[in-house]
N, C-alpha and C positions, 0 to 999 in steps of 0.2 A: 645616141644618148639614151639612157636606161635608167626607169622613174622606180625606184626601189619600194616598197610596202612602207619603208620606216617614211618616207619623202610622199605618198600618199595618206598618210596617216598624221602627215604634219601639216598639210592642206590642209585636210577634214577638220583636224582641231582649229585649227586659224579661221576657217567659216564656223564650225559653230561658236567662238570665240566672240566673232562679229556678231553673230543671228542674237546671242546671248544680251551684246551690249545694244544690240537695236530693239530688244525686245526690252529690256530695261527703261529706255529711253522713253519708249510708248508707254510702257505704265507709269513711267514718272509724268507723262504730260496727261496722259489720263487721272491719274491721280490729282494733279493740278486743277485740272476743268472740274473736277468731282468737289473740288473744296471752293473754286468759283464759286460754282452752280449753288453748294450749300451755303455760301455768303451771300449769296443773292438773294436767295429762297428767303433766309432770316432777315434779312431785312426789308421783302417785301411783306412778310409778316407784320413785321412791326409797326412800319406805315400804315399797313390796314390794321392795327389794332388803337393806333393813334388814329387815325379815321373813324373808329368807330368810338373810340370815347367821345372826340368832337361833336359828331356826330347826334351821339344821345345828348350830351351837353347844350346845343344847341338845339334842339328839340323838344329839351323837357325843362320846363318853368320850372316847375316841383324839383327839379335834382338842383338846380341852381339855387332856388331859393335856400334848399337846405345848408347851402355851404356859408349862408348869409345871414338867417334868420338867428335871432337873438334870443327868442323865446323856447322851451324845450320842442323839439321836435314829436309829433304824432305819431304814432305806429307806424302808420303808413312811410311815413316820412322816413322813421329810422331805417325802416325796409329798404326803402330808395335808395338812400344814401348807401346803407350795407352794400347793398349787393355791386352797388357800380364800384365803390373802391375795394370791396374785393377782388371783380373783375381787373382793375386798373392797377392792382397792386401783384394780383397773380403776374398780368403780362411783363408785369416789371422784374418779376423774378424769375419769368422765364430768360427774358435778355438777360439778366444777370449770369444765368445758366448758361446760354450761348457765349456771353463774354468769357467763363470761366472754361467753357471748352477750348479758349481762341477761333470759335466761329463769326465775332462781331470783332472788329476792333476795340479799343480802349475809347478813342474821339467818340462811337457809334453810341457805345452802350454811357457814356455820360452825359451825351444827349439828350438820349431817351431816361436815364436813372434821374435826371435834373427837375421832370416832371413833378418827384416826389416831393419834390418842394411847394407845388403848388395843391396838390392830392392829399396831402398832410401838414396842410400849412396851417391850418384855423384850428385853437383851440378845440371845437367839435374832433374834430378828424384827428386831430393829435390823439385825445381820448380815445378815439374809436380804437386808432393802432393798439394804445396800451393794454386797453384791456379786454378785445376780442379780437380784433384785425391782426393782428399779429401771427394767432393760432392756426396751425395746420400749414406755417410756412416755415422753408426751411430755416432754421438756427441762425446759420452763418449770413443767411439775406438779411432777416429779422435783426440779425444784430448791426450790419450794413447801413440798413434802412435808420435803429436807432442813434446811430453815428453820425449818419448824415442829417438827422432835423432834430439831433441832439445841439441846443443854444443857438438852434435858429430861429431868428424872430418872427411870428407868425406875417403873413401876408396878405396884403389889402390886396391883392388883385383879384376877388371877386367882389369887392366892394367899386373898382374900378371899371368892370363891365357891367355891375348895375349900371354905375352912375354912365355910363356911354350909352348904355340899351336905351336911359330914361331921356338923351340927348338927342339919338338917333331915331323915335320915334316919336 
């Protein structure tokens, strides 16, 4: 029996043919673990950025008080306020950014977007949105954001963890 050039050369191509489809194979499962690994990542973000609102929230009298008090706010006080719902409202349109990549699921980032209802629930913070907290964010979130606590009625739920705080101690 006598293996001719053309019969060697139809091997060769049938192995790299194979080598081709196993090397496909490994970067499609590589690829897979790569987009895990980055839904994990985003979302242990997010936890810790929820953590750390809590966090400060729990922590600080003066940020709480501000979402409650009825009289105008102090300088200081509006400083407060600013800067944590700036922080609170960035990290929200960073998920929103991950959701629009398809890095977060749909379930994930409505979770986390649902906060906005309590970050922008009271009169004060609705204000705030309208007429500085809005700027330097992008367009399409901004308008998101206004869609979503567009004819939603403001929320007692920090009237509800005074009234527990004042229970519980």
């Amino acid at each position: 029996m006598s293996v001719s050039i053309e019969d060697i050369g139809a091997v060769a191509n049938l192995l790299a043919a194979i080598g081709v489809l196993l090397t496909l194979i490994y970067l499609a499962r590589q690829v897979r673990q790569g987009n895990l690994f980055a839904r994990a990542q985003a979302r242990q973000r997010m936890a810790e950025q929820a953590h750390s609102e809590l966090y400060e929230w729990k922590h600080d009298p003066a940020l709480r008080a501000c979402f409650v008090k009825k009289e105008l706010l102090t300088p200081d006080e509006q400083e407060l306020m600013h800067y944590f719902l700036l922080a609170a409202m960035r990290a929200r349109e960073w998920e929103w950014f991950q959701y629009m990549d398809g890095v977060i699921s749909r379930d994930v980032y409505e979770a986390y977007h649902g906060v906005i209802a309590l970050h922008l629930g009271t009169p004060r913070t609705r204000n705030w949105w309208k007429t500085v907290g809005r700027v330097g964010f992008d367009p399409r979130f901004a308008a998101i954001v206004d869609q979503f606590i567009e004819g939603r009625p403001p929320t007692d739920y920090f009237e509800r963890i005074r009234a527990y705080d004042a229970q519980t101690s």
